[in-house]
Every structure is written in C-alpha cells, then in structure tokens.
N, C-alpha and C positions, 0 to 999 in steps of 0.2 A: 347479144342482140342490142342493137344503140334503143336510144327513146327518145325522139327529139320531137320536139314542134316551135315555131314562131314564140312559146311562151316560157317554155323552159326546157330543160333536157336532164334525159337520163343516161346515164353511159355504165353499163354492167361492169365493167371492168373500176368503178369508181370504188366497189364493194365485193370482196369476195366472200361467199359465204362460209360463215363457221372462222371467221377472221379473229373473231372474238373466243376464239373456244381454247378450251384446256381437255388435255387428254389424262385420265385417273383413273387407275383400276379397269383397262380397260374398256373405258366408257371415254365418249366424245359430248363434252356438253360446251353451250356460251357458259361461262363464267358468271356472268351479272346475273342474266335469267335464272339460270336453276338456283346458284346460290339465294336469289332473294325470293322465289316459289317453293322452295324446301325448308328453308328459315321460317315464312313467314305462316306456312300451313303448319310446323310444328309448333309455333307459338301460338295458332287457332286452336290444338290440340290441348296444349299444356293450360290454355287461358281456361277451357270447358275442364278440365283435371281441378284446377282452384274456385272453380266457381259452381255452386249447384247448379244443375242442368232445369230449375224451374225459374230460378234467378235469369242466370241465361239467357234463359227463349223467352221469358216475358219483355227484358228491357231489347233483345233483337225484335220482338216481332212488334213492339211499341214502333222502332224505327223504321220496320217494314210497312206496318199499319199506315204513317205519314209519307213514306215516301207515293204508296199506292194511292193515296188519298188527297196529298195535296199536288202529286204529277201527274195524275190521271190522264191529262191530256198529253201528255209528253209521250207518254206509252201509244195511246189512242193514237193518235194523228203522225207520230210517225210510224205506226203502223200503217198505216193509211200511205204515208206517203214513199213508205219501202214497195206496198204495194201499184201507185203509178208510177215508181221508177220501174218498174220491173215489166209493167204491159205496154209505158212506151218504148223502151228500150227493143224489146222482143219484134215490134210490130215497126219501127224503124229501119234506114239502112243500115245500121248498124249490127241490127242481130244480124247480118250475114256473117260476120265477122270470127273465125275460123278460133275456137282456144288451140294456142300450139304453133298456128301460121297457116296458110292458106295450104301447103300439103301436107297438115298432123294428121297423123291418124289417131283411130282411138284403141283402149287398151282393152276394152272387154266388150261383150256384146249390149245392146240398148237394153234388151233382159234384165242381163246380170249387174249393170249397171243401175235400174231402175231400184231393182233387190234388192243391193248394195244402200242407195242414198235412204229405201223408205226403213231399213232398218235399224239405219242409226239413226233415222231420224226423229221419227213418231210411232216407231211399229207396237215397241212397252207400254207406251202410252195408253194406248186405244185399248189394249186386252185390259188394263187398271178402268179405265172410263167408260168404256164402250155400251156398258150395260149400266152405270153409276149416272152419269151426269145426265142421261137423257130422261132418266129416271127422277132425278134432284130435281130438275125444272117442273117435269108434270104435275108431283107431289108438292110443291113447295117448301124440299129443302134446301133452307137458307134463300128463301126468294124464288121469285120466277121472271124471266127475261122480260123489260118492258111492263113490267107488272100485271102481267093477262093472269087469269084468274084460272089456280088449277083445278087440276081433275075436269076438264073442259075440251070438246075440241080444237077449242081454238090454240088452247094452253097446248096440247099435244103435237100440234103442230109448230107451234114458237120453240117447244122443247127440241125439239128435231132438229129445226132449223138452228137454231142456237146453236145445238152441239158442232153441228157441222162447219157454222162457221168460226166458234174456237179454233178447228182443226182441218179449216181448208187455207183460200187462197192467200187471207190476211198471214198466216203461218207457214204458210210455206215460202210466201217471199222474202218476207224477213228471213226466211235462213236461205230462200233462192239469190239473194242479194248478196248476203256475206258470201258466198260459195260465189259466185260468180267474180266478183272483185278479187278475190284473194285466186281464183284460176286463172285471169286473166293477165294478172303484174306476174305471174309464178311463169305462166307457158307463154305469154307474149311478149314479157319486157325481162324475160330473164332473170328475177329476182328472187332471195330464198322464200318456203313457204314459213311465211310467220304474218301475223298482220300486222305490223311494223312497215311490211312494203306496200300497202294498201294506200298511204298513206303519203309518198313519195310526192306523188305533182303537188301536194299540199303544203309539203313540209319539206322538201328537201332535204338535203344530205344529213339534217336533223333526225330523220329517222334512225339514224344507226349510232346514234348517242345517247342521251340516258332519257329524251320522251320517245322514243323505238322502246328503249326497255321496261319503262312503265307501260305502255300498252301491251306488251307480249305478259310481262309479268300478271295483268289485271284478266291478260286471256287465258294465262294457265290455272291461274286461280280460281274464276268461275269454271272453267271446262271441270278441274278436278275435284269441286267441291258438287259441282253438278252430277258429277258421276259418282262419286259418295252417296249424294242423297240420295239419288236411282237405284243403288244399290241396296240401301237399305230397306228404303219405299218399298223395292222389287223383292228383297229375303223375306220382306214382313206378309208381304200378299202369298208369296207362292208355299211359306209355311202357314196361312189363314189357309191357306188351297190343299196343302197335303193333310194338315191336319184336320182339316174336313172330311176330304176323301177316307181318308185310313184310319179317321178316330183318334188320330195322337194327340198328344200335348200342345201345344201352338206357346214353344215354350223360345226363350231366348237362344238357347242353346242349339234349338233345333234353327233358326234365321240366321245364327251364325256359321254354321254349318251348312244350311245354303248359300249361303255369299261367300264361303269357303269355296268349296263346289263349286259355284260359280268361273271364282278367281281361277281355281284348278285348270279348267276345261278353258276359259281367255289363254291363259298361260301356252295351252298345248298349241290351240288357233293360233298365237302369236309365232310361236318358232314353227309352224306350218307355213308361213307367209300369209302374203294376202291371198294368192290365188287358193292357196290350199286350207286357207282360215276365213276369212272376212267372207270372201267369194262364195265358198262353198254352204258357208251357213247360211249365209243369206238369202241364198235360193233354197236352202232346206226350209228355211222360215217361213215364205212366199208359198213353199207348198204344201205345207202344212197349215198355213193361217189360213186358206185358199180351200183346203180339205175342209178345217172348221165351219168357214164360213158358207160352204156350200152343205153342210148337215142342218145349219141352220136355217138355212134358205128353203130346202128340201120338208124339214117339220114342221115350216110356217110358211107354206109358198103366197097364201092369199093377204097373209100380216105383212111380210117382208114387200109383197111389190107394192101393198097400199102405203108402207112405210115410206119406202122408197122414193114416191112420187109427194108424198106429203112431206116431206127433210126436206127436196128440191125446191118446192113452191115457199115453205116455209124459210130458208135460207135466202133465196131471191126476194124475194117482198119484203123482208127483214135486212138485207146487208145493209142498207144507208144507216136507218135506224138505229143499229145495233153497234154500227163504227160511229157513233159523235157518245158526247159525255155532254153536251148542252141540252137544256128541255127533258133530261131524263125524273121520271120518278122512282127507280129502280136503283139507287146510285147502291146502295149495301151489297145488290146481289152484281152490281157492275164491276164495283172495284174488287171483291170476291170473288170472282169466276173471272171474266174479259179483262180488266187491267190488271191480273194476276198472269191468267193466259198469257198475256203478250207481254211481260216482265220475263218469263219464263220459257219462251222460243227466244227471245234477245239474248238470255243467259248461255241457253245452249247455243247460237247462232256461232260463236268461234268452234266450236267443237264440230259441229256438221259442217262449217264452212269450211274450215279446213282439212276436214277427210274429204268431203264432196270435189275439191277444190281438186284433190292429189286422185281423183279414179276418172274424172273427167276431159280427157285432155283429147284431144281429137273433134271435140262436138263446136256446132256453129251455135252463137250464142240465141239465137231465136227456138235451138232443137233443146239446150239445153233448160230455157227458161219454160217453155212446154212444158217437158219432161216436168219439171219440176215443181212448177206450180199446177201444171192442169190434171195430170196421170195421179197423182199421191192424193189431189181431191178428190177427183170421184172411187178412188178408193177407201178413202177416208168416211165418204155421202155413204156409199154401198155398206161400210162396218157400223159405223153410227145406226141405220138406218134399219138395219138388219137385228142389230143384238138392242140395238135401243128402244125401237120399235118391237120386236116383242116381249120384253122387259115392260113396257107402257103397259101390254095386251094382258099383262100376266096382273098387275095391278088391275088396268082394267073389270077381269075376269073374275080376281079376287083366287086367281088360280098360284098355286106351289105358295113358297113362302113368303117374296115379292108380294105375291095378291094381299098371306093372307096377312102382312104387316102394312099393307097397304103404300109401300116408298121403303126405302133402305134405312137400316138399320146399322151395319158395320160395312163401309164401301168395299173393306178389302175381298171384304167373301160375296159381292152384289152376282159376280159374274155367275160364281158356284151356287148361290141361292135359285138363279133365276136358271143356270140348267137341272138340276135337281127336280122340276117339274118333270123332267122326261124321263123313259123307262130308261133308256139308256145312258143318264145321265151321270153314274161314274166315268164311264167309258171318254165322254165327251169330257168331263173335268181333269181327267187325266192328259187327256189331248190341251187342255190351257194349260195344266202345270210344266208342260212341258213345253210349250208355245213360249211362255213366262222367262222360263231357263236358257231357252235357246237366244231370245231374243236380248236377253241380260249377258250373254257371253259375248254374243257382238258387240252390242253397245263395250262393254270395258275394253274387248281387245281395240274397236277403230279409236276408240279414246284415248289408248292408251298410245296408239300411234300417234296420234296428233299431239298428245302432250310430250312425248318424246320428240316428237321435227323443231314443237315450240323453243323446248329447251336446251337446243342441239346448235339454234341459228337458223332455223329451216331448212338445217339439210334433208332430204331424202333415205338416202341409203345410210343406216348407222346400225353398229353391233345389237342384235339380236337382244341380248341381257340387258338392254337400257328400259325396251317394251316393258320385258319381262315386268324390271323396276315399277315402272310407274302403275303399272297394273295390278302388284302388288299393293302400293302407296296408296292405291286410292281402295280396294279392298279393305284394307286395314285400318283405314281413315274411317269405314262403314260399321266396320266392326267396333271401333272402338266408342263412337258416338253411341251406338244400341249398348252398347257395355256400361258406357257412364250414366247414361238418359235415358235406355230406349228410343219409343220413337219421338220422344219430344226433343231428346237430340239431334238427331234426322231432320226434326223441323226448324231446328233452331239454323242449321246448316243448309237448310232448303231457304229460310227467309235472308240468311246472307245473301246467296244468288242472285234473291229477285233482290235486293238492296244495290248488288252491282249492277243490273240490268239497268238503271236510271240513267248511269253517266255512260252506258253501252250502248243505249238506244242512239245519243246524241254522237256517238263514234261511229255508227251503220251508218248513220244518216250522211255523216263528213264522206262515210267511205264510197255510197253512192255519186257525190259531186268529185272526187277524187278519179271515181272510175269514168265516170263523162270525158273528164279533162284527157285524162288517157286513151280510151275507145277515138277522140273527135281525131287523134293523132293519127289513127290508122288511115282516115278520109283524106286525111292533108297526105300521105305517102303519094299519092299517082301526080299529085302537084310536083311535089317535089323532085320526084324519078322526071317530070316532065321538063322543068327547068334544068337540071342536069346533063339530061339529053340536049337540049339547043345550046 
C-alpha cells in the first residue's frame, strides 16, 4: 500500500521486511537486532556475575533515584499529553479511520479481544496492588497522596482515588497510544511490526538504518528485562502465596520452580498459537478474575458499593492535582508511586504496544481508543475499589491481620492477609494463586511474541521455536537474577527499566506527532482520488 501526501511519501516496496535477516538453525531473525539484544542482555547478565548484587542495585537505583527526581516532569506531562493525544484523536474525524482500510475486518470478537489487551496489560498488576497500595495511602506507607492525613476519611478517599488513577486513563493511553501507532503504520501503510516504522514521516528511509536498529534494540531490551522483572516479582508473590496457603517454606527454590512452571505452561500456549494460547487464557483469566472479584463483592456488598462510589468522586476531584509535580508538598510519596508509575507503563508501553498492535486489526480507531482507555478503567475503578476498599475496612475495623497490623507489613502476602479474614479464605487464596499463574503465563507467552516479531524485522508469521527461545531467555534471565541477588536482583533489573523509560517517554511522544503526520494522509486521499478523477 503507497503512503503519500503533499509532504513526504512512503512507498512499501521501498523496504521489504525481514530484508535484513539471516536464517540459522532454523530460525529467521534481522541480524543487527537480535545479534546486539542477545549480546547486550548477556553482558547485563555476566556484569551482575562480577559484581555483588548490593553494589549493583545501590549505584542502579542511585541512577534511577535522579532520573525520577530530577525528570519528574518529563514522566508527568507527557503523561499528560499521551493522554490529550489520545481523547482528541478519538473524538476527531479521524477516529473513524478503519486499522487495516476501510473493509478490514477484525480477527477476534470485542470479548476476546478486550481479555487479550487487559491481560497483557495490567491484569498481574492489580492482583500484586490491588489490596497493597490502596492500603499504603490510607496508612501512610511511605506517604500519602497530596499529603492528606491518614487513617481519615478524607485520607480514604485520596487513597482510592489515587490508586485508581495510577491505573486508569493516564495508563492506559500511554500504552493506548503506542498500540495505536504501531497498528496503524503496520495495517495502514504496510510496514513491518517493529517500532522502527512508527517513526517513518519523521525520519525517513533512516529508519531502516542503524537509528531503526537502536530504537528496536532499546525496545527489546526494556520489553525483556521488563518481563524478567515480572517474572520474578510474580514467582516471589505467588510462592509468599503458596507458602502461606500450605505452610511451606517460601524458599528460593520453591520461586524458581514457579517461574519454571510458569515458563513450562508459556511454552505449551506458545506452540498452541494464539488462538489456542494467548486467546484462550485470557478469557480463562477474565473469568476467573470476574469469579474473584464477584466473592468479594458478594461478602462486602455494603463496603464495596461505598468503595465504589468513593474511588470515583476521589479520582475525579483529584485527576488535575494529582497530574502536575508544580505546588506539590508530597513530592517523596510523588516521585515513589506516580513518576515511578508512569516510568513503568512507558517501560512496558512497546511490549503491549505491540501485541495490542498485532490482535487489533479491523477496529475503527475511535472503537479502538474506547476500548482501551475507557473499558480497562472502569475495570480497573471496580478492582481497586473492591479489594482496596475492603482492605481500608479491615484496617478500619482492626479486623484479620491487615486490622490488626494496622497497614501492610510484607506487600507480597497483603492480598492473602487481608482474605484470611474470611472462613473461606484458603479457598479464595487458592483462587489468587492461581489467578497469579495464569495471568504470568500470558504475560511471557504475548511477550515472547513481540520480542520474537522485534527481532525477526517485524515479521508475523516465524518458526514456532523462536517464541519458544525468547520465552526461555527471559525465564532464565529471572531465575538467574533471584539466584545471584534475590530479590534485590529483580530490583536492580526493575530500576534498569524505569532508567530506560526517560528517553522512551520522549519516543511515545515523537510517535504521537509521527502518527498525526500519517492519520492527516488518510483526509487528503478523497482530494486526491478527486484530482485524478477530472
């Protein structure tokens, strides 16, 4: 498909994809990409092998500490301005604008599609937080949003609302925005998925030279190191979880052997495909997270609706406030929760952007930016609100062990603390550790896809055993960090991340004006069909 306009042109035939690639063992990858993503992740590996892992994470998270501290607003405000790219776009004539062309269809149903994006997206997320941070605000740990004063109702309400907006509309654009960009150059202008072609009206035939391969390079780096951390994050909580439940050891052996397990079960999903792996789980996820979250609705109905309606008022009366970093007295608990937050959707933003990118093809972009920023909110308001709000009540009440520590003590076991108040609360904690599992096998398998297309040229369709690969890689990557560190490993590989997100946020942002310059193309077509014509 051509790409022209009055300012510059794209011509698909300029680039064919995977033009760069070498075939070895079987496998199809670009040359540049993988070779300097597999290089430079084993020398992240060997560097934490020579150096203690307390050395390490002190002089990484020093770096992370300044980056969050003195770019504060770099984070802030273009969060902020991912998010007015995204609600004028939608509310323009522009969202009519078909991903695919004016007759694409789409490949799954709105459902399964919804299932699909929220559980690569934030689904892990919310089961580690959901009961944690709405809890940390009330209590004043580590601060409280705006400085309202806890154990208060006013505090209870900023708590709510806060969490919520961690994990609503500000986060969801920022990933609705890469996913949109990178769906639209892929199914409108013909180009591979990598975000390299995002990047095109900017930079021209430059992109498929060596600033194309630094930017794919820095995206498979964060995607893979991002799912290392998650992985580990994830083996650490759901052995705090089993070894609650059944009494065991909460031993390293046993984390690695979930993120074994883990990898095992990705692996299977992977050579199932999508429809038979990603697809499928992801509506197992939804209805079992859905199961959950209606037991707890059901044993708190009077907590949960007051919850409810108090997240909402609290969120609204707080979004201005809560996006600037000017006039705050809160800046410790700002730059430690919200410009970490949004350092850390930035990070994952190429990883959801481009599976979201690849399951989205048929939708008009007004249905798609909906879908994605409004539908994963108020689902997000409804979980926040539910486990957070009665986690608040349980403190409140001074009831289970929540009440009687009065705030959290170890985050990873907050969720397990605070169902343990209930008679039936193995039952219920067996349903998170399993919720935990399921939602960590997705995550690695759609990861593992994306960092296979990245390192392939953007192809699509590539041998089965490449997934496999990298799902492996970054498995391994998890394990070996808790091997060397623990979890200060994990964290030292977590502050990498947000350390790339700085010069990632300033790439979303390009990719936004990049996607304008492209979309205004579609508007000039009926001109130009019309000059043609006479």
């Amino acid at each position: 498909m051509g790409f022209k306009s009055q300012k510059y042109s794209i011509d698909s035939t300029d680039y064919q994809v995977g033009q760069d690639n070498i075939t070895k063992w079987g496998m199809d990858v670009h040359n540049t990409v993988f070779t300097a993503s597999a290089g430079l992740s084993i020398l992240f590996i060997v560097t934490l092998l020579v150096l203690s892992p307390e050395d390490a994470k002190a002089a990484i998270d020093a770096v992370k500490s300044a980056a969050l501290s003195k770019f504060d607003f770099v984070f802030m405000w273009g969060a902020n301005i991912l998010l007015i790219f995204a609600v004028l776009i939608a509310l323009s004539p522009l969202g009519k604008i078909r991903l695919g062309g004016d007759n694409a269809t789409t490949d799954y149903s709105t459902i399964s599609w919804i299932a699909m994006l929220f559980a690569a997206g934030m689904g892990i997320g919310l089961i580690f937080w959901g009961v944690a941070e709405p809890t940390a605000f009330y209590t004043n740990w580590f601060g409280t949003p705006l400085g309202v004063e806890p154990f208060t109702p006013e505090g209870r309400e900023l708590a709510l609302g806060s969490a919520v907006f961690h994990w609503g509309l500000h986060a969801w654009a920022i990933y609705g925005m890469a996913a949109l960009s990178l769906a639209y150059f892929v199914y409108n202008k013909g180009l591979p998925l990598s975000m390299r072609s995002v990047f095109y009206p900017l930079l021209g035939d430059r992109v498929w030279g060596r600033i194309g391969d630094v930017i794919d390079v820095m995206a498979v780096l964060v995607i893979l190191f991002g799912l290392a951390t998650s992985l580990g994050l994830g083996g650490s909580q759901a052995a705090s979880g089993i070894s609650h439940v059944f009494g065991l050891n909460n031993s390293l052996l046993l984390q690695i052997a979930i993120i074994l397990t883990i990898m095992g079960l990705a692996i299977v999903s992977v050579v199932r495909g999508m429809d038979g792996g990603v697809k499928m789980l992801s509506n197992l996820n939804m209805i079992i997270a859905f199961i959950f979250l209606g037991f707890i609705g059901i044993l708190n109905f009077t907590t949960v609706l007051d919850s409810v309606s108090t997240a909402v008022v609290g969120y609204v009366k707080n979004i201005i406030p809560l996006s600037q970093t000017t006039g705050r007295e809160d800046t410790t608990w700002l730059h430690g929760w919200t410009v970490f937050y949004w350092a850390w959707w930035v990070a994952y933003a190429p990883f959801f952007g481009m599976f979201v990118a690849r399951i989205s093809k048929g939708r008009t972009i007004r249905e798609f930016l909906f879908c994605v920023l409004v539908i994963p909110t108020l689902v997000t308001t409804a979980w926040m609100s539910f486990f957070g709000g009665v986690a608040i009540q349980q403190v409140i009440d001074h009831a289970g062990l929540l009440g009687a520590a009065q705030g959290i003590g170890d985050v990873s076991l907050s969720l397990f603390y605070m169902l343990d108040a209930y008679p039936i609360g193995n039952i219920l904690s067996l349903i998170a550790v399993a919720l935990i599992i399921v939602f960590f096998v997705t995550t690695l398998d759609s990861g593992s896809i994306v960092v296979d297309s990245m390192t392939a040229g953007g192809k699509l369709e590539l041998p089965i055993k490449q997934k496999v690969v990298w799902a492996v890689i970054s498995a391994v990557i998890a394990v070996v960090m808790l091997w060397i560190g623990g979890t200060q490993s994990i964290q030292a590989l977590q502050s990498i991340t947000i350390i790339a997100a700085l010069p990632f946020t300033l790439i979303l942002i390009l990719g936004c004006v990049s996607l304008i310059k492209g979309l205004l193309t579609e508007v000039e077509r009926p001109q130009v069909a019309s000059d043609k014509s006479a």
